[in-house]
C-alpha positions in Angstrom: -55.6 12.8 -39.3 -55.2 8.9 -40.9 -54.4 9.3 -44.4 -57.4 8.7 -46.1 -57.9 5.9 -48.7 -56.9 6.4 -52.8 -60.0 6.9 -55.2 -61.1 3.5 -57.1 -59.2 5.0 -59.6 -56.1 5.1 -57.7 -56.5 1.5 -56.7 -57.1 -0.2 -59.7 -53.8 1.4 -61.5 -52.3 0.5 -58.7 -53.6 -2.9 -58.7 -52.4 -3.5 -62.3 -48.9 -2.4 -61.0 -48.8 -5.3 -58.7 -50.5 -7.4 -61.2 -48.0 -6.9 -63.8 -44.9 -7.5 -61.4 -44.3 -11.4 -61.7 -42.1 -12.9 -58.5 -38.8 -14.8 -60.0 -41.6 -18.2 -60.0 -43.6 -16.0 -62.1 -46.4 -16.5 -60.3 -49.1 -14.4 -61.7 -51.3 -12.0 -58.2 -54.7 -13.5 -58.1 -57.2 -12.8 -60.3 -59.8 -10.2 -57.9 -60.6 -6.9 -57.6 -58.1 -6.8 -54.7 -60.0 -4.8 -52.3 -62.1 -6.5 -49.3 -60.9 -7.6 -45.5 -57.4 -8.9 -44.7 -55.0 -10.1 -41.5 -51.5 -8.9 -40.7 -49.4 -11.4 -39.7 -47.0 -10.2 -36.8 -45.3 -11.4 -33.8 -47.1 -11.6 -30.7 -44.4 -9.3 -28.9 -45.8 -6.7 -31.2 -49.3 -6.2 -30.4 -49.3 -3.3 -27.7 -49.0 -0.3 -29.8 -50.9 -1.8 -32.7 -54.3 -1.8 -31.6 -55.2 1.5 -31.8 -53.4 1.9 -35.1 -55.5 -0.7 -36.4 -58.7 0.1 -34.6 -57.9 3.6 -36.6 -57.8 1.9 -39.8 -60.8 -0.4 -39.2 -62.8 2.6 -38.5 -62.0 4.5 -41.6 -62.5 1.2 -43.8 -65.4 -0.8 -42.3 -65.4 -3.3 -45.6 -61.7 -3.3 -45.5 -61.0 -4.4 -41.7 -57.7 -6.0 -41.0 -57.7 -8.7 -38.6 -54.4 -9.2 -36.6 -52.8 -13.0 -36.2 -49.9 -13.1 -34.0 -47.5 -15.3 -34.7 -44.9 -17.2 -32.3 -42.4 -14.4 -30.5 -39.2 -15.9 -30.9 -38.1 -15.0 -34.6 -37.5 -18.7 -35.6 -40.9 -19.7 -34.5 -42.4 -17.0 -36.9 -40.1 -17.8 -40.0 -41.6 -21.9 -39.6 -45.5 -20.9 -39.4 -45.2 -18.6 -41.8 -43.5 -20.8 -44.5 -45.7 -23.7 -43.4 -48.5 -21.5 -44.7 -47.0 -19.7 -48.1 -45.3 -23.7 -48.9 -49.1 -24.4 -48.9 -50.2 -21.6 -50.9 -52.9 -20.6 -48.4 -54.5 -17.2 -48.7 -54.5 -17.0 -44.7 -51.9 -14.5 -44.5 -52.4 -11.3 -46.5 -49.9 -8.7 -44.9 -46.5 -10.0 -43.6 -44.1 -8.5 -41.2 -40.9 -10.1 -41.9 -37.5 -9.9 -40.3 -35.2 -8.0 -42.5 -33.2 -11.4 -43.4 -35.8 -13.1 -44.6 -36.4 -10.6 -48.0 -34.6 -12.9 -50.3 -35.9 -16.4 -48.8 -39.4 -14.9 -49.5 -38.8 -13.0 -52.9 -37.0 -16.1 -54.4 -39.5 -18.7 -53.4 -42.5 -16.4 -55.4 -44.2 -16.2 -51.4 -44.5 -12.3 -51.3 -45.2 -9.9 -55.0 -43.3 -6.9 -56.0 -44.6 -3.4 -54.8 -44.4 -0.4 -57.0 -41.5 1.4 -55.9 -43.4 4.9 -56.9 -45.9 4.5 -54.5 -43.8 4.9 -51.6 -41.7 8.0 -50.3 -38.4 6.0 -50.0 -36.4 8.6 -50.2 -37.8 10.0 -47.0 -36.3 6.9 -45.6 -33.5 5.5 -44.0 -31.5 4.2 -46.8 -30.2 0.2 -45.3 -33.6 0.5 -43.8 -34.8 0.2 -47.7 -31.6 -2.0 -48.8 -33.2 -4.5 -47.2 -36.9 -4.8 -48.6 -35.1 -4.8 -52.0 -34.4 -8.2 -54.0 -32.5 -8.5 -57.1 -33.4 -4.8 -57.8 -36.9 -5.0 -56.8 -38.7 -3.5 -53.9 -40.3 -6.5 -52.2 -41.6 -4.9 -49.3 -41.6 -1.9 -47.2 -39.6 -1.1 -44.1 -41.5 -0.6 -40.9 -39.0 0.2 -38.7 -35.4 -0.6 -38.3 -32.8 -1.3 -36.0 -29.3 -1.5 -34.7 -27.1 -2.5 -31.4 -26.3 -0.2 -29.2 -23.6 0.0 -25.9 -25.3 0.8 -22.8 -23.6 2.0 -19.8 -23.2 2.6 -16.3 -23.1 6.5 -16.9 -23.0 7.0 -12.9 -19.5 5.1 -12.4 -18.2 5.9 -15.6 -18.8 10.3 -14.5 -17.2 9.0 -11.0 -14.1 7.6 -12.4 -13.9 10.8 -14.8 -14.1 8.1 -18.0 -15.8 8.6 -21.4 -17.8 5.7 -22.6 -15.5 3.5 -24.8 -14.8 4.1 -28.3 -12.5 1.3 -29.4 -12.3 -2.1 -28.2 -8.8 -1.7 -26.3 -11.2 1.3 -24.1 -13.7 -1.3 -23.5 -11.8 -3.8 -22.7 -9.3 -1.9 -20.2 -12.6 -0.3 -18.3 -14.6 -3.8 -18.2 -11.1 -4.8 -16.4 -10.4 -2.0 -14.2 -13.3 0.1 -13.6 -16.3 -2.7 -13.3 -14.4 -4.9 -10.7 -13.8 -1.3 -8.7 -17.7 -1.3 -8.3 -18.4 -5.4 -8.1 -19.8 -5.5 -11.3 -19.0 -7.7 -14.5 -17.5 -6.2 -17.4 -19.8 -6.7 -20.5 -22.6 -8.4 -21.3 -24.4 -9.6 -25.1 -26.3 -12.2 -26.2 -23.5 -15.4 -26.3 -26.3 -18.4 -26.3 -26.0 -20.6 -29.4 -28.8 -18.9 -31.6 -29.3 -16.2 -33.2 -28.1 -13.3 -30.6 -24.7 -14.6 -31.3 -25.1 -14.7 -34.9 -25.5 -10.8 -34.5 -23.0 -10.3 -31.8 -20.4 -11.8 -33.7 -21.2 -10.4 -37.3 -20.8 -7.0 -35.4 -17.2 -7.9 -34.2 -16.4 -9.2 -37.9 -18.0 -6.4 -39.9 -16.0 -3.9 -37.2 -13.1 -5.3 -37.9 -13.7 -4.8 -41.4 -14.2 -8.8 -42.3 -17.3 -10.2 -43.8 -18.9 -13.6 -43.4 -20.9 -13.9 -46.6 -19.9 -11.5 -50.3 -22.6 -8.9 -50.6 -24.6 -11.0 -53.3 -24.9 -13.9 -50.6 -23.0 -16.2 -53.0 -19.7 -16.5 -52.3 -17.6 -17.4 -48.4 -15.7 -14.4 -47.2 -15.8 -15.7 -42.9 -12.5 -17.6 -43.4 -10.1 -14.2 -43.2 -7.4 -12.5 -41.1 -10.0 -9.7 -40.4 -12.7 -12.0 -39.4 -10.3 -13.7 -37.3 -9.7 -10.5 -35.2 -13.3 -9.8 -34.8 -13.8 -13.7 -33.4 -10.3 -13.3 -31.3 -11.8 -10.0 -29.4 -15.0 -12.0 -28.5 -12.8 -15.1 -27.5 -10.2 -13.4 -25.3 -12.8 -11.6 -23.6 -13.9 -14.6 -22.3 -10.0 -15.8 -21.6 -9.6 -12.4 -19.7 -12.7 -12.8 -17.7 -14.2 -9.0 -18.7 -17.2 -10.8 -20.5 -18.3 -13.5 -17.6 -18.9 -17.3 -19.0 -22.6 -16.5 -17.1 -23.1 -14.5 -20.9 -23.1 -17.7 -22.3 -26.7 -18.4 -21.2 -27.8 -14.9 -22.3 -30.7 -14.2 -24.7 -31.5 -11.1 -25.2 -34.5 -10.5 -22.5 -32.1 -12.2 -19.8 -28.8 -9.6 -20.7 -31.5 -7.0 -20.3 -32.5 -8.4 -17.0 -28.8 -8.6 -16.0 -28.0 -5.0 -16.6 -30.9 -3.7 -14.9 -29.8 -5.7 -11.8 -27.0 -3.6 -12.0 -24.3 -6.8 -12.5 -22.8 -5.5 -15.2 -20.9 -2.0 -16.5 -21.5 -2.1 -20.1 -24.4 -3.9 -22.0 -24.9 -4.6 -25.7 -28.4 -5.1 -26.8 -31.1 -3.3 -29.3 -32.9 0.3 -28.2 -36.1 -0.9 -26.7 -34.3 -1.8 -23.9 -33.4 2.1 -23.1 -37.9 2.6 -22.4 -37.2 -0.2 -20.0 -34.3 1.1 -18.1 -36.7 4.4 -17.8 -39.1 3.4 -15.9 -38.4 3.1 -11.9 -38.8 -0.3 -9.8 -37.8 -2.7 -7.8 -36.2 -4.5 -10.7 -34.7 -2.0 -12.4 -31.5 -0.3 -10.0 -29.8 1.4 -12.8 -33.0 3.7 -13.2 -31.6 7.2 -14.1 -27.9 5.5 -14.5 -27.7 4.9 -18.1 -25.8 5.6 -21.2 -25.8 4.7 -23.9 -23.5 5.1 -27.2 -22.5 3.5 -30.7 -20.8 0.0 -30.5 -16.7 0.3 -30.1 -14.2 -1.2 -32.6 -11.0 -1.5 -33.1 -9.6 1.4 -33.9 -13.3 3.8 -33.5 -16.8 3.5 -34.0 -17.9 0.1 -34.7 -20.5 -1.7 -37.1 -23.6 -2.6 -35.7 -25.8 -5.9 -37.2 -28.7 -4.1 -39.3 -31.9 -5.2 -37.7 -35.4 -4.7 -37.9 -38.9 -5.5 -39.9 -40.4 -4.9 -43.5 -44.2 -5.5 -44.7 -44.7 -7.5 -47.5 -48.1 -9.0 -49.5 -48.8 -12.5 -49.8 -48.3 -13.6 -53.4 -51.9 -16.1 -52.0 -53.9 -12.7 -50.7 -57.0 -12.2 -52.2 -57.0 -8.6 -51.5 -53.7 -7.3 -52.3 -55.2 -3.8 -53.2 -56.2 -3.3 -49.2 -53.6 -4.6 -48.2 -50.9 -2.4 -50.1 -52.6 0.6 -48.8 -52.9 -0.8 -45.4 -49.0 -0.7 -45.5 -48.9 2.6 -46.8 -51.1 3.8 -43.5 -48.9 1.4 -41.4 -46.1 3.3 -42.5 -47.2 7.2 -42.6 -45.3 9.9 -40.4 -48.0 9.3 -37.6 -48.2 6.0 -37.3 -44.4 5.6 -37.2 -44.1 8.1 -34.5 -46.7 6.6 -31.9 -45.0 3.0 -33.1 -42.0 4.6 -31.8 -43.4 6.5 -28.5 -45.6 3.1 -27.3 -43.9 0.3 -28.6 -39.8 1.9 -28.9 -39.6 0.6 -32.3 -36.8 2.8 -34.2 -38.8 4.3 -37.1 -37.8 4.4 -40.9 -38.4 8.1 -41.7 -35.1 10.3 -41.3 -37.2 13.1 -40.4 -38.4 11.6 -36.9 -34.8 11.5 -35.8 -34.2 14.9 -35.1 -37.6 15.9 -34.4 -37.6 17.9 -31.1 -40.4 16.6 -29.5 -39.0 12.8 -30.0 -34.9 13.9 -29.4 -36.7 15.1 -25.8 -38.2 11.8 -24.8 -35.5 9.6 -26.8 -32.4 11.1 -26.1 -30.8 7.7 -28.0 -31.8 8.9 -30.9 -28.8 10.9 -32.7 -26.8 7.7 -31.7 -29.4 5.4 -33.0 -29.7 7.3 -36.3 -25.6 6.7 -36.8 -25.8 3.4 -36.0 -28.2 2.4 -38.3 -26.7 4.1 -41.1 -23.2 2.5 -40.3 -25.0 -0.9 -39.7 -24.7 -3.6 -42.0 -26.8 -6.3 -43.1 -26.7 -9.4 -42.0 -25.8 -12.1 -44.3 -28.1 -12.3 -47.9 -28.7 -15.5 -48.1 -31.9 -17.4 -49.6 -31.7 -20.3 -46.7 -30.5 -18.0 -44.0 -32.0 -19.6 -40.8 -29.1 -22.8 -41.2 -26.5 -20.2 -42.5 -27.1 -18.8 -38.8 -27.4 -21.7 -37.2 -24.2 -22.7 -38.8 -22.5 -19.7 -37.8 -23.8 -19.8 -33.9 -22.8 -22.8 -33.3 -19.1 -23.0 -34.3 -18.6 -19.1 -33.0 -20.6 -21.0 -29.6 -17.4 -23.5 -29.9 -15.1 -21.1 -30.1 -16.4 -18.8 -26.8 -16.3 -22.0 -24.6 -12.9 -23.3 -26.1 -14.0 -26.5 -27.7 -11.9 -25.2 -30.7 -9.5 -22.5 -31.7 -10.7 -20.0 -33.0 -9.4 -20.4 -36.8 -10.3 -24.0 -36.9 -14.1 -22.8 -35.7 -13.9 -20.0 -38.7 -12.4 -22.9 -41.2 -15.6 -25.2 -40.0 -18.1 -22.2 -40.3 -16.3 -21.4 -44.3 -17.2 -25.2 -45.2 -20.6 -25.2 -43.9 -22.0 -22.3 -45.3 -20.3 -22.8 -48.5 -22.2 -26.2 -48.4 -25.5 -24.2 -47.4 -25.3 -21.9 -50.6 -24.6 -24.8 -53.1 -27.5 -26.6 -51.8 -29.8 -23.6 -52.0 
């Protein structure tokens, strides 16, 4: 059973919550009733497993129908459209799924309204999950699901050679050395191209290390350390040492995907969905029934995963901000989350899917993915954060393919982003 929709009642105290939450432009929420058609903004590699959600909802509230725009895949080509459209104050867009990085870009430029924080079970949640629809104390939208890195393995050669999957670095590295060239594979494979794959891979290596790029608060250059310099040097003389190939270089992260389930490498580092694509059988696919997969290594144990993910904000230009605040509420119930999970392999927010029985059966990942998530981290909170990452993957890019050393990359990347946050 869809959960059914609030009383008039309901929705007009509800409204007046909204109402009386001004962004930090103090941009007062339209003056309507609030309640009336809207569009969700999404991704295009989203739509699968949303249909019938939203052919559900549409059904239940035929003057309330939501209307679906997708937006550009790639993540970058979402952030532009979308700000395009909230610069312009257009009423186009009324619910938003946002990366998780772009909370503070959106909350500080007045584009999306505070949500009453009582109107949703966050508790029930998986705390960073939350962290990260939260601005300067504020609740600015509402996780939909999350995400973190995982290692996947060749659990076939790993059982042969009588290994357990790597739990520090020095493991990885010795059985990307020894073990994959035994079988003619490659040692390890993540996403190394200059965007924002390597952003991730390389705030994983820092934050495992126990380094930082940016302070907490986003306002203050913490990359240029000893700590971060171990987390770059591990990436770097992986490379040197031939266990991660220069072919990763290229890598995205459909093509790393691609690369494992051609069965070229041991040990892959990518985000869960890919585990419902290694289980299905086909010609593509020759590791079909041969996978692992575990927490990220670090140095001296389990590593720190990049915290990834999606949250559901309201335009602060939506006409109907009432529909579209319950419409996140039925987005974001038990059942929805679960079939988001079972047809689309999106990680869900609620705590209590993670160790239900049924799920555990068909997602065996999931214990892992739980502890990853909760030892994740953020990535850097930062209002302009699309140059802060361009920024970083580019000089980290340097360093990989030895145009510089790897301090004098992390000296570069400190001066940039310092320059970034006094210009925002």
């Amino acid at each position: 059973m869809r959960r059914a929709m609030p009383g008039i009642a309901v929705l007009a105290a509800g409204f007046m919550l909204i109402a009386g939450c001004s962004g930090p432009a103090d941009r007062p929420a339209p003056s309507t009733n609030g309640i009336g058609p809207i569009t969700f903004a999404i991704g295009k590699d989203n739509p699968g497993w949303l249909q019938g959600v939203i052919t559900g909802w549409n059904q239940g509230h035929p003057g309330q129908k939501v209307t679906l725009l997708l937006l550009p895949e790639a993540s970058n080509g979402q952030l532009a459209q979308l700000v395009a459209n909230l610069q312009a104050k257009s009423d186009l867009y009324d619910v938003i799924d946002m990366d998780v990085i772009w909370t503070a870009e959106f909350a500080s430029n007045g584009w999306i309204i505070p949500l009453p924080q009582s109107q949703f079970p966050l508790g029930a949640f998986l705390k960073p999950a939350v962290d990260t629809a939260m601005y300067q104390s504020r609740l600015y939208a509402v996780p939909d699901y999350s995400n973190a890195d995982l290692l996947y393995y060749r659990k076939d050669i790993l059982a042969k050679a009588g290994q357990q999957p790597p739990k520090t670095w020095a493991q990885l590295q010795h059985l990307a050395t020894t073990l994959a060239p035994r079988y003619g594979l490659y040692g390890y494979a993540g996403t190394f191209a200059p965007y924002e794959g390597l952003t991730v891979n390389f705030a994983e290596a820092v934050q495992s290390a126990g380094g930082s790029i940016l302070s907490s608060e986003g306002t203050r250059v913490t990359v240029d350390s000893a700590r971060a310099l171990q987390g770059l040097d591990f990436l770097v003389s992986g490379f040197q040492q031939g266990w991660i190939p220069k072919v990763t270089l290229t890598y995205e992260e459909e093509s790393s995907q691609q690369a494992f389930a051609a069965g070229r490498f041991l040990f892959l580092n990518n985000w869960p969905d890919v585990y419902a694509a290694l289980s299905v059988p086909g010609p593509q696919n020759k590791v079909y029934g041969k996978v692992g997969v575990a927490a990220l290594p670090g140095p001296d144990g389990a590593g720190s995963s990049s915290l990834g993910g999606a949250n559901l904000a309201i335009s602060a230009y939506s006409q109907h901000q009432l529909t579209a605040l319950n419409f996140i509420k039925y987005m974001t119930d038990p059942d929805n989350e679960r079939q988001m999970l079972e047809q689309g392999s999106f990680p869900p927010v609620w705590t209590q899917l993670y160790t239900d029985p049924g799920l555990v059966r068909s997602h065996p990942y999931l214990p892992v993915l739980e502890q990853a998530i909760n030892s994740a981290q953020p990535r850097p909170a930062i209002t302009n954060y699309d140059q802060a990452s361009l920024a970083i993957s580019s000089t980290v890019y340097e360093a990989l393919t030895q145009q510089k050393e790897p301090q004098q990359a992390l000296t570069e990347m400190a001066g940039q982003l310092s320059e970034i946050i006094r210009d925002g």
